[in-house]
C-alpha positions as CSV (number, residue, x, y, z in Angstrom):
1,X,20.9,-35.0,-17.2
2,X,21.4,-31.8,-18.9
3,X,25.0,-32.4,-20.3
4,X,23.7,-35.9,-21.3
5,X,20.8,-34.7,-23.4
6,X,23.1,-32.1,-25.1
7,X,25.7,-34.3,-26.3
8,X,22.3,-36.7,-27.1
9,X,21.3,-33.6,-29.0
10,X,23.9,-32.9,-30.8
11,X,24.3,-36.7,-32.3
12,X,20.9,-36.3,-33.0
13,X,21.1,-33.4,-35.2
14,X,24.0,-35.2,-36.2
15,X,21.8,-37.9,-37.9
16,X,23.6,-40.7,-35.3
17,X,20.9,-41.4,-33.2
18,X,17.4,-40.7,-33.8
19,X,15.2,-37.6,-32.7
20,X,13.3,-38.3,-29.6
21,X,9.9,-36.4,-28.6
22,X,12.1,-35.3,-25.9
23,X,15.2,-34.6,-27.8
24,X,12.3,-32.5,-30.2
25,X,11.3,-30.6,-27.0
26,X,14.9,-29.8,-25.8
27,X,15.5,-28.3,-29.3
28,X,12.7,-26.2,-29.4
29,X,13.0,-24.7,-25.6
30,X,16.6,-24.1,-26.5
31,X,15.9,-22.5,-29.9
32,X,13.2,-20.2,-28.8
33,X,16.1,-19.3,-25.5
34,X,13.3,-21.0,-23.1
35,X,14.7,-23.7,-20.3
36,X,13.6,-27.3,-21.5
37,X,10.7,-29.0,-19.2
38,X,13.1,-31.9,-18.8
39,X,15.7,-29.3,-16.9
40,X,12.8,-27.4,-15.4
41,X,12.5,-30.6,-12.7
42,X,16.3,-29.8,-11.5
43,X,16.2,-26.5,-10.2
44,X,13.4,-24.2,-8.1
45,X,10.9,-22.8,-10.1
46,X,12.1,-19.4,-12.0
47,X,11.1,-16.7,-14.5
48,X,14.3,-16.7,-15.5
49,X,15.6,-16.6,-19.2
50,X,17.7,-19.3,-20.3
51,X,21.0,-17.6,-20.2
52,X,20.3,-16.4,-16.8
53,X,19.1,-20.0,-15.4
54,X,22.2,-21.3,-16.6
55,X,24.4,-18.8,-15.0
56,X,22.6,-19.4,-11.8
57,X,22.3,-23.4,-11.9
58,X,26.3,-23.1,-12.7
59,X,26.8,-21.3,-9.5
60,X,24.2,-23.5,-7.8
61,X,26.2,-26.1,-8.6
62,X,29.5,-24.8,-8.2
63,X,28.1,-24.3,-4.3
64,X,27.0,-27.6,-3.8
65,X,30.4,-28.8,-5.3
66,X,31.8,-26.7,-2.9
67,X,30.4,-27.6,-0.1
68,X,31.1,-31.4,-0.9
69,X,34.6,-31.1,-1.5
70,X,35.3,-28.4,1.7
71,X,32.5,-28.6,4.2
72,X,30.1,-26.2,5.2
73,X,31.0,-22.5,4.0
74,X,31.4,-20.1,6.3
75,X,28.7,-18.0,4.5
76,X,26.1,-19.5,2.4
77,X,24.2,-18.0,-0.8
78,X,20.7,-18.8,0.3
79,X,19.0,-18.2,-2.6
80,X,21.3,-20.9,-4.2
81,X,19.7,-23.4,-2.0
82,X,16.9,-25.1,-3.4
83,X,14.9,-25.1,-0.5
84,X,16.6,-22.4,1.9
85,X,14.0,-22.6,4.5
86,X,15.1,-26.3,5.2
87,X,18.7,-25.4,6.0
88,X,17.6,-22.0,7.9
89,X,15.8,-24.7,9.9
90,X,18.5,-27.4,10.3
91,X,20.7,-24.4,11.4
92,X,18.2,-23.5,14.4
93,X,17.9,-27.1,15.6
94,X,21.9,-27.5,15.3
95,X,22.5,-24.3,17.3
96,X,20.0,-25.1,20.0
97,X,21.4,-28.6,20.5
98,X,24.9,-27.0,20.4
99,X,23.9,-24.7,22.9
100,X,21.8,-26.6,25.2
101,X,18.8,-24.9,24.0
102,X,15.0,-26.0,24.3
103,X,14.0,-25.8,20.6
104,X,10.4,-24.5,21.4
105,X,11.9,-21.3,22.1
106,X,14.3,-20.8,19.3
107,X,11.4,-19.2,16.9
């Protein structure tokens, strides 16, 4: 979505296409160094600047890539995660079944 509505962007300033409402927004967040509402819904909710969401949603990604292409990582970055508390939790159930565990006693 991101790299879509950049290149989009760019025709549009361009004169190719035309100039969306959206496209309008996008320009403006990126202008003023703000993170566009439209990228806002892909990532957790930060105070981040731009150039410091976009570092961090590159190694985001570059984890979750990753973690596709090699499995599980030994150690994970849990503040890369977008919803740590949901792996922390599928980690507890997987070492309690693993284990033979009753999982009403793991917490």
């Amino acid at each position: 979505k991101m790299k879509i509505s950049v290149a989009t962007l760019q025709r549009a300033l361009a004169g190719e296409v035309g100039m969306s409402a959206e496209l309008d927004e996008i320009a403006r967040a990126l202008f003023n160094g703000q993170i566009p509402g439209s990228w806002r819904r892909l990532a957790p909710d930060t105070l981040k600047s731009l150039g410091n969401w976009i570092a961090h949603f590159e190694r985001r990604f570059e984890q979750y890539s990753s973690w596709i292409e090699k499995g599980e990582p030994a150690v994970m970055w849990l503040s890369g995660l977008h919803i740590p508390e949901s792996y922390l939790t599928a980690l507890v159930q997987a070492t309690c079944r693993k284990n033979g565990w009753p999982l009403d006693k793991s917490t």
